[in-house]
DRENKE-612745 format. One line per field, with one value per residue (C-alpha): residue number from 1; chain; x negated, y negated, z. Coordinates in steps of 0.5 Angstrom, whole numbers, plus 2048, in hexadecimal, padded with zeros to 3 digits. Each point is the difference from the previous one (the first is absolute). Example, Ala and Ser with C-alpha at 12.3 -4.5 7.8 and 13.67 -1.06 7.14 Angstrom:
<nodes>
num: c(1; 2)
cadena: c(A; A)
east: c(7E7; 7FE)
north: c(809; 7F9)
up: c(810; 7FE)
</nodes>
This chain:
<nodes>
num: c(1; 2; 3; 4; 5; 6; 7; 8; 9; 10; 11; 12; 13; 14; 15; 16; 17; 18; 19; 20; 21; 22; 23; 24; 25; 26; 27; 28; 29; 30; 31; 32; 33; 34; 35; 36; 37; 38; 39; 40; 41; 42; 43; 44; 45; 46; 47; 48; 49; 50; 51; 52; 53; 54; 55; 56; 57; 58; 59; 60; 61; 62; 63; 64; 65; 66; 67; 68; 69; 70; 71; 72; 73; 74; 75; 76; 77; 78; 79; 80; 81; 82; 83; 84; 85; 86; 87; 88; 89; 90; 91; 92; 93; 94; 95; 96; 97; 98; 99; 100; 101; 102; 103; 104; 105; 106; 107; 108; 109; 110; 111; 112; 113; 114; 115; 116; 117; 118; 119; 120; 121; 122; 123; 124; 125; 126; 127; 128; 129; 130; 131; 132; 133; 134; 135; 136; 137; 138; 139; 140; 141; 142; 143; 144; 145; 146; 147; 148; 149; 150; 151; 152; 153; 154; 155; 156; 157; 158; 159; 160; 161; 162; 163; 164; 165; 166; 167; 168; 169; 170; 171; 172; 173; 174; 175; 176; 177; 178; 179; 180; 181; 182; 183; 184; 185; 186; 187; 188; 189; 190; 191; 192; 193; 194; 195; 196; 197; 198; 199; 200; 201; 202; 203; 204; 205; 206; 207; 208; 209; 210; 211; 212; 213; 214; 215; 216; 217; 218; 219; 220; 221; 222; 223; 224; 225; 226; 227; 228; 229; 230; 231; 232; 233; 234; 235; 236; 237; 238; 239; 240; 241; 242; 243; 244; 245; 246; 247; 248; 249; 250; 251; 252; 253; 254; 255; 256; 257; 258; 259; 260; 261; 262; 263; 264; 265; 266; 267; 268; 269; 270; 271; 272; 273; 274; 275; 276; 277; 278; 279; 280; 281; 282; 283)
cadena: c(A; A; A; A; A; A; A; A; A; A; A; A; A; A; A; A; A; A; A; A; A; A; A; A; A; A; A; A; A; A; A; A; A; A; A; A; A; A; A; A; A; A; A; A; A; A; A; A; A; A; A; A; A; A; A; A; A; A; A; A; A; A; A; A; A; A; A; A; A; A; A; A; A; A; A; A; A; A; A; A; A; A; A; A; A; A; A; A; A; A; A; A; A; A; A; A; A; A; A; A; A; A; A; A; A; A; A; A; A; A; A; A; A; A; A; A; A; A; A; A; A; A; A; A; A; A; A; A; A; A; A; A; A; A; A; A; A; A; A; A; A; A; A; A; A; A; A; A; A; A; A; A; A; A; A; A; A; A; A; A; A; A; A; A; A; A; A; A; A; A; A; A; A; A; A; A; A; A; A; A; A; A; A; A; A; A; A; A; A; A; A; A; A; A; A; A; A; A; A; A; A; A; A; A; A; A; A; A; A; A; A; A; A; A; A; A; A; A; A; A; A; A; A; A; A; A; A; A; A; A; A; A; A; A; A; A; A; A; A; A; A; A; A; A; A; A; A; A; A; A; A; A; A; A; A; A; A; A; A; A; A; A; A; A; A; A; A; A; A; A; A; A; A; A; A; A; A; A; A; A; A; A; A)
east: c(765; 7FE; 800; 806; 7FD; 7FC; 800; 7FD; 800; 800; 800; 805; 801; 807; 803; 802; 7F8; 7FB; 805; 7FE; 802; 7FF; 802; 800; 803; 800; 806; 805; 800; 804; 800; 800; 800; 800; 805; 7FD; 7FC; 7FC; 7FC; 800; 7FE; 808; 800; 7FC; 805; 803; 7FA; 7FD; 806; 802; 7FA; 7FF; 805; 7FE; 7FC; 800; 7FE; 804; 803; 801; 7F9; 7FD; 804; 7FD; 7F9; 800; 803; 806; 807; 804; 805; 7FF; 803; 801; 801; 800; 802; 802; 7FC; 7FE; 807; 801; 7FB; 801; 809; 7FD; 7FB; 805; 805; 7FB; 7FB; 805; 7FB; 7FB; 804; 802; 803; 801; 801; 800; 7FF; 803; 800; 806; 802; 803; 7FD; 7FF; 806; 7FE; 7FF; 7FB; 7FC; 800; 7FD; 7FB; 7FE; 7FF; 7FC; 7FB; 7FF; 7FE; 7FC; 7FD; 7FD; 7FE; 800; 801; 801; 802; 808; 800; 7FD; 806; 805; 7FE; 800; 806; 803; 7FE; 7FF; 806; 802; 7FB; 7FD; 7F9; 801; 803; 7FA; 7FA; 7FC; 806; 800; 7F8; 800; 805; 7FC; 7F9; 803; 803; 7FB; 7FB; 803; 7FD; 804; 800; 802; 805; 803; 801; 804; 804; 803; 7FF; 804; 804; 801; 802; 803; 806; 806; 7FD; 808; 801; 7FB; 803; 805; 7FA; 7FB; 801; 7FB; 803; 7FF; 801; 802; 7FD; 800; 800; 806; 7FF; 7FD; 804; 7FD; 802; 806; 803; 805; 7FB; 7FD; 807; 802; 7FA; 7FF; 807; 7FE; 7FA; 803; 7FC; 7FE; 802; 7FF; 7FC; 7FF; 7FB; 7FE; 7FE; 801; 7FB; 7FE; 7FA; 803; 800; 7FA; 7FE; 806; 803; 7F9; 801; 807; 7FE; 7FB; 805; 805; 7FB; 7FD; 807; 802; 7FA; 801; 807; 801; 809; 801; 7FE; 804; 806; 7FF; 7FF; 806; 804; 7FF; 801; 806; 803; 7FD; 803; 807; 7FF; 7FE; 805; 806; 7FD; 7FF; 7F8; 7FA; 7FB; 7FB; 7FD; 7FB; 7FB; 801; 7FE; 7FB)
north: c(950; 806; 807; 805; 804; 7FA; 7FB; 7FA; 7FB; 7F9; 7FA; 7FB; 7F9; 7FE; 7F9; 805; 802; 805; 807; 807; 802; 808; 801; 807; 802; 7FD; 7FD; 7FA; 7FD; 803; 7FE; 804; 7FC; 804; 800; 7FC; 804; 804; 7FF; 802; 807; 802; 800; 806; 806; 7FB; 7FB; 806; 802; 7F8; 7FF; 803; 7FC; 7F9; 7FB; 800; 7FA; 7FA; 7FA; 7F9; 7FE; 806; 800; 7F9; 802; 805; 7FB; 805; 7FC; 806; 802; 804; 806; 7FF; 806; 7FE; 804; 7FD; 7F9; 802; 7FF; 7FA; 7FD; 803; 7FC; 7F9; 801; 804; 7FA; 7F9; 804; 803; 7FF; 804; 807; 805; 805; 7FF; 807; 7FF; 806; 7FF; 7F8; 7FF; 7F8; 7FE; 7FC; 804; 800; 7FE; 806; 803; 7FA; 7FF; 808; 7FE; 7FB; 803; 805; 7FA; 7FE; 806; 803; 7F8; 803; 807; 801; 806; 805; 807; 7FE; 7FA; 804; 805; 7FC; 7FC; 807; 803; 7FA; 7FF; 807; 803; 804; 807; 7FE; 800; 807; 801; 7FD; 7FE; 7FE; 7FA; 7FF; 7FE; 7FC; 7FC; 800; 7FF; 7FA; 7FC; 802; 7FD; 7F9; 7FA; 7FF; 7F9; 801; 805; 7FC; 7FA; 804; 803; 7F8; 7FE; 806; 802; 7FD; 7F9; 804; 7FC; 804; 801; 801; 7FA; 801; 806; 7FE; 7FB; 806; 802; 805; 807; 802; 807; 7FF; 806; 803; 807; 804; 7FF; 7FA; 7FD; 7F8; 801; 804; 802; 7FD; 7FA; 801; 801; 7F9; 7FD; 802; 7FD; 7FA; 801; 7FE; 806; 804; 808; 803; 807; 804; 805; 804; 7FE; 7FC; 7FA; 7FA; 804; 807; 801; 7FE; 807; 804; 7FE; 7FF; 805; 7FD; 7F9; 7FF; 805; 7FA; 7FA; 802; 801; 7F8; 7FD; 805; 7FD; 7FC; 7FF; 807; 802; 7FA; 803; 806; 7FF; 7FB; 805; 805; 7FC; 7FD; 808; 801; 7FB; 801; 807; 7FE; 7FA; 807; 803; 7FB; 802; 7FD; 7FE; 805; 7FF; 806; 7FE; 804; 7FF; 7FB)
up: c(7EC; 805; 7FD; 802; 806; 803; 805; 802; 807; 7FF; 805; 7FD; 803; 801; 803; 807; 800; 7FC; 7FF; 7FE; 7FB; 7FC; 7F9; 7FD; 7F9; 7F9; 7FD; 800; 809; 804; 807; 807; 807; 806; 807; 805; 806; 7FB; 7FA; 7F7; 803; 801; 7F8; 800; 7FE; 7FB; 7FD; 7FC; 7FB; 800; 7FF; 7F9; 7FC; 804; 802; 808; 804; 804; 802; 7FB; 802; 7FD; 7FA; 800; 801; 7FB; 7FA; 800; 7FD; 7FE; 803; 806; 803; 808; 805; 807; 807; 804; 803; 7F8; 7FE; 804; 7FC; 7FA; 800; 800; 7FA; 7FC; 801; 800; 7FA; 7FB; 7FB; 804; 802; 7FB; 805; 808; 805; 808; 804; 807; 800; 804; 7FD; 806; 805; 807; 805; 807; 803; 7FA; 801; 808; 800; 7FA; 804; 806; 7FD; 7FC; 807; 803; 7F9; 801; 807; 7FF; 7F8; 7FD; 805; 7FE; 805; 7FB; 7FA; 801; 800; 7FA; 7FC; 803; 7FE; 7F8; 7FF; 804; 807; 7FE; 7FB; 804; 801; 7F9; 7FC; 804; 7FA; 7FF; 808; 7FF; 7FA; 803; 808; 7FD; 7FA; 807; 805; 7FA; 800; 804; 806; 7FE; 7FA; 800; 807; 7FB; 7FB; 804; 802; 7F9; 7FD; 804; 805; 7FD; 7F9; 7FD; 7FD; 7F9; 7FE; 7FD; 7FB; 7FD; 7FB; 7FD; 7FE; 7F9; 7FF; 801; 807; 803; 808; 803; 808; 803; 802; 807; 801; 806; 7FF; 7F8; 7FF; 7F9; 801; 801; 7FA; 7FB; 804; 7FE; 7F9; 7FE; 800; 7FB; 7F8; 7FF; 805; 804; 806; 800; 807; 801; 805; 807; 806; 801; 7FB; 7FE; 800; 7F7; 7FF; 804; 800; 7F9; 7FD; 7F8; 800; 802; 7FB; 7FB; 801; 7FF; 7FA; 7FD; 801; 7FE; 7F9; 800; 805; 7FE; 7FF; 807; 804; 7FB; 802; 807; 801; 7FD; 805; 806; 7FD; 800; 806; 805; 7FB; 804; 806; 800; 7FF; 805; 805; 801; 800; 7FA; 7FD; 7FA; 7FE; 7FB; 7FA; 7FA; 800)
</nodes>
């Protein structure tokens, strides 16, 4: 088991092909799995302090891998999420804790997916010029945000800009545009499960999020700040990890809380006829 601070890099095979995997920390597992268009790096502000209460590394084939069978805390923005929902429904032996971040689970309307096709076939062409970079980061982040936080903006170009354009092509029809709705599979995940999306995200509202997280048995909504899938991870870093590490400590006092709050929340707006917003609070 790693020591607290350190950090490794492995090849893992898996059944889809050899997986990169980085773990870091020491203590029971935990699983972070990033967007898709970028890589691990957009874990950076959050992987540290989460890092020093848990085992952080990825996926079922890596829990395999290492001989890991005890239950596993999940956190998934948002192709991270979309992976996460099935696991915590088909292995609930497997997930302790399950936190999706930006991972809206209905499938893509028509005009999302006609517009993420057009521009696969023109990334698929051109690769990562800095038009397309641009746009994909003013989309995960949120309109300003490069102006705003240029180091998150890097982040975000240089993990796009490193991927395969093979690859990352193949992943984008994978994931995205052949996503099915994950709704569904919500009212079978037992495991407690915090449903996470930023205040202004226009893919993944609050509203979306309370929706679907009525229909987990144990589960809450929790709105942070920002404007794009990825944005908490950089925006909301300190209250991020502040609000994880207090659900793996206590998994049903967080999800009580939380449920309690946004059943308050929308009794008020339900009053006022105004949209959801949940602030964060305590964690």
């Amino acid at each position: 088991m790693d020591e607290p601070g350190r950090t490794s890099v492995t090849s893992v095979p898996t059944r889809l092909g050899p997986l990169r995997v980085q773990i870091a920390g020491a203590g029971p597992p935990a699983v972070l799995w990033h967007s898709l268009f970028v890589d691990s790096t957009t874990w950076v502000r959050v992987r540290g302090p989460l890092a020093s209460v848990r085992r952080l590394l990825p996926a079922i084939d890596v829990l395999d891998h290492f001989r890991i069978g005890e239950p596993t805390d999940w956190v998934g923005n948002a192709w991270g999420g979309h992976v996460g929902i099935p696991f915590a429904a088909t292995y609930p032996g497997r997930c302790r804790s399950l936190a999706t971040i930006g991972s809206p689970v209905h499938a893509l309307t028509p005009p999302e997916r006609r517009k993420i096709a057009l521009l696969t076939r023109v990334y698929r062409l051109t690769g990562p010029l800095p038009p397309l970079v641009s746009l994909l980061t003013d989309a995960l982040l949120g309109p300003g945000a490069r102006a705003a936080d240029p180091e998150a903006a890097a982040v975000i170009g240089s993990a796009f800009r490193r991927a395969s354009r093979r690859g990352m092509s193949a992943a984008i029809r994978s994931v995205s545009l052949h996503r099915t709705d994950l709704t569904p599979l919500l009212t079978t995940i037992s495991a407690p499960a915090l449903i996470c999306a930023a205040a202004a995200d226009p893919t993944w509202t609050p509203a979306d999020a309370a929706s679907a997280a009525s229909r987990l048995p144990n589960g809450a909504p929790v709105i942070l700040p920002g404007s794009g899938h990825i944005a908490p991870l950089f925006e909301a870093a300190p209250a991020l990890a502040d609000l994880l590490s207090a659900f793996w400590a206590d998994p049903a006092a967080v999800v009580t809380r939380h449920r309690a709050g946004a059943t308050a929340t929308q009794a008020r707006c339900s009053r006022t006829d105004r949209p959801l917003r949940y602030g964060l609070g305590r964690p």
